[in-house]
C-alpha positions in Angstrom: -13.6 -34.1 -53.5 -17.2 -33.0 -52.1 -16.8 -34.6 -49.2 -13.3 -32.8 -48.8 -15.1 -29.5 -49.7 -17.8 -30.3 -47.2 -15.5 -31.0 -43.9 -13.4 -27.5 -45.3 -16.4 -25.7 -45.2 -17.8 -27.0 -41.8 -14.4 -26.0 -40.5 -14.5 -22.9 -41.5 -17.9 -22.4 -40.3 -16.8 -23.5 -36.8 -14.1 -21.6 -36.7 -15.9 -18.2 -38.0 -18.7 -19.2 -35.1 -15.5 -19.4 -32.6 -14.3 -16.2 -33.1 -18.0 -14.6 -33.1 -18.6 -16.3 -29.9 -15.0 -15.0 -28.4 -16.0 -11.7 -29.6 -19.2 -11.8 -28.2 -17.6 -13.5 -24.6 -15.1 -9.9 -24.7 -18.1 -7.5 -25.3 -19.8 -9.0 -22.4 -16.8 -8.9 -20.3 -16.5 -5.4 -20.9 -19.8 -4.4 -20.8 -20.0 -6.3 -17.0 -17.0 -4.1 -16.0 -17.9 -1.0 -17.4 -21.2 -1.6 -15.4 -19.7 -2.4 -12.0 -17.1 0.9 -12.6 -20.4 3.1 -12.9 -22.0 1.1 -10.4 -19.4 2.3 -7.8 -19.2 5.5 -8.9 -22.9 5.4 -8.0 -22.2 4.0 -4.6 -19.2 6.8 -3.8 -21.5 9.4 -4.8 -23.7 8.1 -2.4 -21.5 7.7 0.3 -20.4 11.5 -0.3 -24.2 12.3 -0.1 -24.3 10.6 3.1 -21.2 12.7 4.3 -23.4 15.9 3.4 -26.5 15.0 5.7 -24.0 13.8 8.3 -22.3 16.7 8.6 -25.3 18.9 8.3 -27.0 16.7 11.1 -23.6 17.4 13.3 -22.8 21.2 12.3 -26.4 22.7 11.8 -26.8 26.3 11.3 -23.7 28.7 11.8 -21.8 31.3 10.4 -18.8 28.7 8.9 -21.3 25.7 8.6 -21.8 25.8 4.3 -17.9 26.0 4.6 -17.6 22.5 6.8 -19.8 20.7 5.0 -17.9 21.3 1.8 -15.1 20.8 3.9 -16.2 17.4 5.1 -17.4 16.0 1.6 -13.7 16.6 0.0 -12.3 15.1 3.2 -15.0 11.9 2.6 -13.7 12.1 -1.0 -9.5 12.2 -0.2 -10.9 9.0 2.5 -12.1 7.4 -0.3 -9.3 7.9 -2.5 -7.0 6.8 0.3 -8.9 3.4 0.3 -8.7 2.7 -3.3 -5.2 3.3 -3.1 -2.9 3.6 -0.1 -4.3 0.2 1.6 -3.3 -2.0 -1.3 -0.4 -2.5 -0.3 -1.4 -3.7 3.2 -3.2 -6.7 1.5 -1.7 -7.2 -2.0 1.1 -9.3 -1.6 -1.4 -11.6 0.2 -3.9 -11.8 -2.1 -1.1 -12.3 -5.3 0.0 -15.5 -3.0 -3.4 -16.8 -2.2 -3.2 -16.1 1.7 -6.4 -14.5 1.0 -9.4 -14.0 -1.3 -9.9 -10.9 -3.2 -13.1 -10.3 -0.8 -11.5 -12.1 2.5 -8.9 -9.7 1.8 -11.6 -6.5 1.2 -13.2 -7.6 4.6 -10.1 -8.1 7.0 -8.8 -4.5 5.7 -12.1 -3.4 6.2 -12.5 -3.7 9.6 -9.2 -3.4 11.0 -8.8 0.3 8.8 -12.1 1.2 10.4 -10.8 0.4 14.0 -7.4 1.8 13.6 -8.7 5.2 12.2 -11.3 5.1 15.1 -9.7 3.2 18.3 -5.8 4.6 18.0 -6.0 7.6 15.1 -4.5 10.5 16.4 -7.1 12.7 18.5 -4.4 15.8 17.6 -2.6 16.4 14.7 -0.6 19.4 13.3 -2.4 21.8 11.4 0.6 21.7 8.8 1.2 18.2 7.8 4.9 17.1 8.5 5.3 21.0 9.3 6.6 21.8 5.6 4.7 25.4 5.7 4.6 27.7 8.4 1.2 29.0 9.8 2.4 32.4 10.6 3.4 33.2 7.1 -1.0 33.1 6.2 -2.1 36.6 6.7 -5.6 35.7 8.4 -7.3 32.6 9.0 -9.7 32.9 5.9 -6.3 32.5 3.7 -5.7 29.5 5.9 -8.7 28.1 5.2 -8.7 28.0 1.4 -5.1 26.9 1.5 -6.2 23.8 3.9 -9.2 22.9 2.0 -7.1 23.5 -1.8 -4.4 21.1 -0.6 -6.7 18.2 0.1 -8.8 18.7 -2.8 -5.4 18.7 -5.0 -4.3 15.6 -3.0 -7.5 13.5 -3.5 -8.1 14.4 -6.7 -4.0 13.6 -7.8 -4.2 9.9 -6.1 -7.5 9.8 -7.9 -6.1 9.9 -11.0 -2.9 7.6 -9.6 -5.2 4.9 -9.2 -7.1 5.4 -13.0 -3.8 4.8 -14.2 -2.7 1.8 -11.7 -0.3 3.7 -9.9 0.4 3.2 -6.3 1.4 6.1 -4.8 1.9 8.0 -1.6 -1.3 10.1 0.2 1.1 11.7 2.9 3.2 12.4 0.1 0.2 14.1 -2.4 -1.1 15.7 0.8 2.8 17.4 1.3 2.5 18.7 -1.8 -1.1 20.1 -1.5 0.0 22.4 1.0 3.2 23.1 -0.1 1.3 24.3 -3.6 -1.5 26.0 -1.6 1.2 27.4 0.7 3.1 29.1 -2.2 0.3 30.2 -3.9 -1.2 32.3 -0.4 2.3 33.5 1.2 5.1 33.1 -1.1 8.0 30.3 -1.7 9.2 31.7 1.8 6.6 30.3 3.8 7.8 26.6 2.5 10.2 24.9 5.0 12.7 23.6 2.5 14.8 21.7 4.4 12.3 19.3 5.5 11.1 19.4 1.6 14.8 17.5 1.2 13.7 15.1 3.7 11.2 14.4 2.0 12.4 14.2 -1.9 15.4 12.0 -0.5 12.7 9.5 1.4 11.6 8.9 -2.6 14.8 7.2 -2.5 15.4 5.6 0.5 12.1 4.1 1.3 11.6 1.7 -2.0 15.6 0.8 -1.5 15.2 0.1 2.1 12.3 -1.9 1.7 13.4 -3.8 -1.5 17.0 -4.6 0.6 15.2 -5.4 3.7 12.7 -8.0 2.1 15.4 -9.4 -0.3 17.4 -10.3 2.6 14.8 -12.1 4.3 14.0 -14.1 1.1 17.6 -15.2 0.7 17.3 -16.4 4.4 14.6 -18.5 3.4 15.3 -19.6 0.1 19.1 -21.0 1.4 17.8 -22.1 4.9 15.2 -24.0 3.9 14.0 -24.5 0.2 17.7 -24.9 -1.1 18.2 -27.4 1.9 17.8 -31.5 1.3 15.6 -32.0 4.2 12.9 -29.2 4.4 11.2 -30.4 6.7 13.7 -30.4 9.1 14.8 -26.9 7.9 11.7 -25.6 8.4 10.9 -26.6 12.2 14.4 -24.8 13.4 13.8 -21.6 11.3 9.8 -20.7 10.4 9.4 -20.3 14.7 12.2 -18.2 14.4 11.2 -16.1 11.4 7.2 -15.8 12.6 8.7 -14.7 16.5 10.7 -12.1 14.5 7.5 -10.5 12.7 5.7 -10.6 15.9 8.4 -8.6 18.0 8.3 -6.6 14.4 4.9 -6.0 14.6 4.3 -5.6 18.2 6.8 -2.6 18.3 5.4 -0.8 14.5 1.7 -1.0 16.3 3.1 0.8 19.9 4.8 3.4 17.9 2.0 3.9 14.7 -0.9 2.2 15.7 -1.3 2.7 19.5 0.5 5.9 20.3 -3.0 8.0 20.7 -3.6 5.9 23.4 -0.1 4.9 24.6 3.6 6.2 24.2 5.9 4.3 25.8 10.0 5.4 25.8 12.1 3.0 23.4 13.6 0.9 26.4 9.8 -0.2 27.1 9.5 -0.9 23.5 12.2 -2.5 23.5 12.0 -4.8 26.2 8.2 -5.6 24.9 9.6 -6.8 21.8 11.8 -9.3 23.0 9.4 -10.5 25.3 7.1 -11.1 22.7 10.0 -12.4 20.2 10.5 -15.1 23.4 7.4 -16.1 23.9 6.1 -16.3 20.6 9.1 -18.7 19.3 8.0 -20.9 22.6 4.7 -21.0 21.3 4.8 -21.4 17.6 7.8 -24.2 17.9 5.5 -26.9 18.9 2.8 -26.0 16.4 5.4 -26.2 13.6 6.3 -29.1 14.6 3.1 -30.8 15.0 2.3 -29.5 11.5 5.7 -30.9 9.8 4.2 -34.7 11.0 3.7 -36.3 7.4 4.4 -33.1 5.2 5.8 -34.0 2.2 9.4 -32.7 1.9 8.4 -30.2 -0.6 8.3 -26.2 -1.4 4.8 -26.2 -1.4 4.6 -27.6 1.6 6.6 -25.4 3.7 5.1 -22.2 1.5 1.9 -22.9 3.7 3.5 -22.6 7.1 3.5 -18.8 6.0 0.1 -18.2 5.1 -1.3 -17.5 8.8 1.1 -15.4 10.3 0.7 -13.7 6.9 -2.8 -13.1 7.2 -2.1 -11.7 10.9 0.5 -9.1 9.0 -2.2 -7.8 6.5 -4.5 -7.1 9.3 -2.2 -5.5 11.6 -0.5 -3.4 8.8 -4.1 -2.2 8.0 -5.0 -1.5 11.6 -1.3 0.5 12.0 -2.2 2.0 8.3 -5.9 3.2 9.6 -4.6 4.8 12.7 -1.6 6.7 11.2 -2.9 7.9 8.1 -6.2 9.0 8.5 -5.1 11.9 9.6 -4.4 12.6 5.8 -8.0 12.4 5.6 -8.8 14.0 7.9 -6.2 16.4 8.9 -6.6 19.2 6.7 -10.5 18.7 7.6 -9.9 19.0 11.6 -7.8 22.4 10.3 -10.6 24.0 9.0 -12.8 23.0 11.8 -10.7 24.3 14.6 -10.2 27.7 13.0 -13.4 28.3 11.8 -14.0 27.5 15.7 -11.2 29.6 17.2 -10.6 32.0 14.6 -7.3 31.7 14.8 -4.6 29.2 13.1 -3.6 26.6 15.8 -0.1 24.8 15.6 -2.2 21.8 16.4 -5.8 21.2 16.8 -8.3 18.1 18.6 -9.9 16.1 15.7 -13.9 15.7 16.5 -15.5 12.2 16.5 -17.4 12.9 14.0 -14.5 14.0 11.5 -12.7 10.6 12.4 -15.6 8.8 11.8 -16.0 10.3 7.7 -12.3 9.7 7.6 -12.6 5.6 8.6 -15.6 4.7 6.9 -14.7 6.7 3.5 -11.3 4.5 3.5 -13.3 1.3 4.2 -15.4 2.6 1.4 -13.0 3.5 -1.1 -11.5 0.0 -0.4 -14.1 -2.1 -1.2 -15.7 -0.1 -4.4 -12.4 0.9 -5.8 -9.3 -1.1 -4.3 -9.3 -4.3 -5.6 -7.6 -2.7 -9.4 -4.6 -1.6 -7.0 -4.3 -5.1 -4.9 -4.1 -6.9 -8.0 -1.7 -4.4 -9.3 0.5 -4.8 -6.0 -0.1 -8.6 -5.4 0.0 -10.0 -8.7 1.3 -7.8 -11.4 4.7 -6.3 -10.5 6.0 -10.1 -9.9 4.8 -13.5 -8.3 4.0 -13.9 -5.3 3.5 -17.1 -2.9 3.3 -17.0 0.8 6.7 -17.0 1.5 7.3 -13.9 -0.3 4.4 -11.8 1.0 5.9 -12.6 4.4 8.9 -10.8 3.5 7.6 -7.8 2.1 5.3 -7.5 4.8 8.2 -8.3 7.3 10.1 -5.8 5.2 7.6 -2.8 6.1 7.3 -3.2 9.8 11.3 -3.4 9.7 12.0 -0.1 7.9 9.5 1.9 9.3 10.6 1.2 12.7 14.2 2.2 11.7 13.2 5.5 9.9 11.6 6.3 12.8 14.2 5.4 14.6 16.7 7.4 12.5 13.5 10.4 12.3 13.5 9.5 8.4 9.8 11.2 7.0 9.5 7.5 4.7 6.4 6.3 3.2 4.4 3.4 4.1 3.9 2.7 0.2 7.1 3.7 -1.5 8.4 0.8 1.5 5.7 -1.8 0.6 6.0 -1.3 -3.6 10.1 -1.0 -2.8 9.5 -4.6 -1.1 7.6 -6.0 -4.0 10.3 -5.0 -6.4 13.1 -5.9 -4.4 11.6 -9.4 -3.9 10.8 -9.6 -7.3 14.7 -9.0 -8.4 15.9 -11.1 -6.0 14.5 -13.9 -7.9 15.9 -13.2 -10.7 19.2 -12.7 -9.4 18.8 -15.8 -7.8 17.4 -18.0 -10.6 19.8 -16.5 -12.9 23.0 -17.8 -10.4 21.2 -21.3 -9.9 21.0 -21.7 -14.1 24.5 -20.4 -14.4 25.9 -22.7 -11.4 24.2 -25.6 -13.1 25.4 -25.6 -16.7 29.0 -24.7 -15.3 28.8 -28.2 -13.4 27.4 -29.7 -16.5 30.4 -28.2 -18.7 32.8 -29.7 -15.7 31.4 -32.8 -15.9 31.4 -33.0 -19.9 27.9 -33.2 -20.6 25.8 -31.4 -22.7 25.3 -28.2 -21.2 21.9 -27.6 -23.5 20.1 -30.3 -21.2 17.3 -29.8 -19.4 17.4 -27.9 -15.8 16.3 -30.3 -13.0 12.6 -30.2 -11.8 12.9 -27.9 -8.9 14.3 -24.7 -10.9 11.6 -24.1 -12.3 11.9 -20.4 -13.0 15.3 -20.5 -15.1 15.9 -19.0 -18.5 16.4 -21.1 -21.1 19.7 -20.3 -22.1 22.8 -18.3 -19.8 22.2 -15.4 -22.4 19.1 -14.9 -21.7 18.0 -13.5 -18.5 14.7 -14.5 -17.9 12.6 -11.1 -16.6 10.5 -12.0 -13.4 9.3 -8.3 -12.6 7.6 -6.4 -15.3 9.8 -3.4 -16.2 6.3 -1.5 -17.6 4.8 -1.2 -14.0 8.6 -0.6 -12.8 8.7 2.7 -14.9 5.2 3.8 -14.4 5.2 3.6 -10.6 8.7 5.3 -10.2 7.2 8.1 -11.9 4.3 8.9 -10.7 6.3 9.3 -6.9 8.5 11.3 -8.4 5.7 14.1 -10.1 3.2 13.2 -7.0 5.0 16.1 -4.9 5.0 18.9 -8.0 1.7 17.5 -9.3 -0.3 17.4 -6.1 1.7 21.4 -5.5 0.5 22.9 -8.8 -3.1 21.7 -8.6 -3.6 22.7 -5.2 -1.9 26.5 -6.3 -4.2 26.3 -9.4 -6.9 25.8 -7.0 -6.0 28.2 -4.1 -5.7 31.1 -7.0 -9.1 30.3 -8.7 -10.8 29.9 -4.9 -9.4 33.1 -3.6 -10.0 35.3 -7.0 -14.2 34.1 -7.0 -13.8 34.7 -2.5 -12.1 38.3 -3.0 
């Protein structure tokens, strides 16, 4: 009996010390992430400090030159904010499949935002952004001012709080609304152009659909062309050249059009006709490599999952180059606006975007990115639903294809509602997909008279355990939370920047 009481009592000792030591292992935890979250609030304030100097050093003295500076820190601080958020879903589904590393990932992004922002971002954008307000309805260039620099405070400060709460959302989208709101609040609901505002509130819509069909369509090619097939080796070798050629002719035409057209804007036939050269000579190319890699691979998914990974990491670092050169104009657009009419004294339709305003607007996004973007990669890559290589290759496949068709079509779609869309619709896809391959099987067991509460083979390895029971492969939580914050991005991003425009212009009059 003592020596019962004794091993009773040690147990509960250990066990007690367990639970200290686990609670002890969480406070740590916590207390290591709350330090790294101050430490790179530490390190944006800093960078905005550097923006200050910088812009100082470039403006000097003037009459308007207290005005840019302020200017230029909000537009370092929407850069930032673009960083943390917009590029995630340039490198998410890579990193959720193990393409890349967290910091491979942070580095490649990086450098190819940097030089897309710099090398090919728009040296002339429209004052307006997507031309939802018009000028001529400001009453001086002072109005215009405030309105500009209200609208891309509202829109920093709305994807901000997006990415607080894990949201990815869309900048172009919180920037529209920022000067629609600001627009409003100076001239009047006339000034607005609502017909393009239609365009706009229907691409909430069509862009996550578009994307989701797009990259579920080029899953099911995979999935019954080469994992569902007996020999996958053999299935791979005809159709992974075929597939990679495709995202190169893909990606070759999305960089003309987004990522090169400062520099070069070729008619569609030349597009054209460069795509299908490089859909050609890239299927010429990559067919012996595959080839020479399928010598002695095992006949097995994982196998053929890593004849993906390259031309996946190639897509996250031409989607972030694209990404850099088309949207820092978000950053930096509303800043160049301010700059050329406190310059002209006038509002201009469009208006030259200084060096030096480009440059805040590529290293702030590189900034944001590595202090505060990893909490949306994970959310993109990882969290929504699983990814592997083969899947990230869709969805990236699946946002070079519909933005080259919107912009064929002249649909105003967003680079993230695409990307997220592509997540989801990949996500769904599985379990449609694993749901038929359960029900298939135990309807072939019934046939055959056996026990249809056996075990699934070894290679479904995703199914639910009974036909009843559908097995949930994309988290319905971040479903709900992201479709709502696109939808109240728009009116959100509109009432802050009219809330700001009113308080601005009642302290300025």
């Amino acid at each position: 009996m003592t020596v019962l009481r004794q091993w009773t009592d040690g147990d509960v000792v250990k066990k007690t010390l367990d639970k200290d030591l686990d609670r002890i292992a969480r406070i740590e935890s916590q207390t290591l992430q709350a330090t790294q979250t101050y430490k790179a609030l530490a390190l944006a304030l800093l960078f905005l400090l550097i923006v200050w100097v910088f812009s100082a050093s470039i403006i000097g003295s003037g009459e308007h030159s207290t005005l840019i500076i302020v200017a230029a820190i909000i537009g370092g601080y929407m850069a930032l904010n673009i960083g943390a958020n917009d590029v995630a879903n340039n490198v998410g589904p890579a990193v959720g499949s193990k393409a890349l590393s967290m910091v491979g990932a942070l580095i490649i992004a990086a450098i190819f935002e940097a030089a897309g922002a710099i090398l090919a971002g728009g040296d002339v954008v429209s004052t307006i952004k997507k031309g939802i307000i018009d000028p001529a309805g400001m009453d001086n260039s002072q109005i215009f001012i405030w309105a500009m620099m209200s609208a891309l405070f509202a829109a920093a400060a709305w994807v901000n709080i997006a990415t607080w709460v894990g949201a990815p959302v869309s900048t172009t989208h919180a920037v529209v609304g920022g000067v629609m709101g600001a627009g409003i609040a100076a001239a009047g609901f006339g000034v607005v152009n609502w017909p393009t505002m239609y365009k706009i509130a229907a691409s909430w819509v069509i862009s996550p659909v578009m994307g989701g069909v797009i990259a579920a369509f080029f899953l099911a090619i995979i999935k019954f062309n080469i994992i569902y097939k007996e020999d996958k080796v053999a299935a791979s070798k005809k159709w992974v050249p075929i597939l990679v050629a495709i995202m190169a002719a893909v990606f070759s035409s999305y960089l003309i059009m987004k990522g090169l057209k400062r520099i070069w804007k070729p008619d569609m036939i030349v597009i054209c006709a460069i795509a299908i050269a490089i859909l050609i000579g890239t299927w010429l190319i990559v067919r012996p490599i595959i080839a020479q890699a399928a010598i002695g691979m095992e006949n097995r998914n994982k196998s053929v999952r890593a004849l993906f990974t390259i031309p996946l990491i190639f897509s996250a670092a031409l989607l972030s180059f694209a990404h850099g050169a088309n949207d820092v104009a978000n950053a930096v657009g509303p800043l160049a606006a301010i700059v050329g009419t406190t310059d002209s004294g006038a509002i201009a339709g469009k208006v030259g975007i200084p060096l030096w305003v480009m440059v805040i607007g590529a290293f702030g996004i590189s900034a944001g990115l590595f202090l505060f973007g990893p909490k949306l990669i994970r959310t993109v890559g990882e969290q929504i639903t699983k990814m592997n290589p083969m899947r990230a290759f869709c969805v990236a496949l699946s946002a070079g294809i519909t933005v080259l068709i919107a912009s064929a079509l002249g649909l105003p779609v967003s680079s993230t509602h695409i990307a997220v869309g592509a997540v989801f619709g990949v996500g769904f896809f599985r379990e449609w997909d694993t749901e038929r391959r359960a029900r298939n099987f135990r309807n072939d067991l019934r046939a055959r008279k056996i026990n249809p509460d056996s075990n699934l083979p070894d290679d479904i390895t995703e199914e639910p355990a009974t036909v009843n029971r559908r097995k949930k492969l994309v988290r319905r939580s971040h479903l709900m939370t992201i479709v709502a914050a696109w939808i109240i991005t728009v009116p959100c991003a509109a009432l802050l920047s009219a809330g700001i425009f009113l308080i601005i212009s009642t302290f300025m009059s």
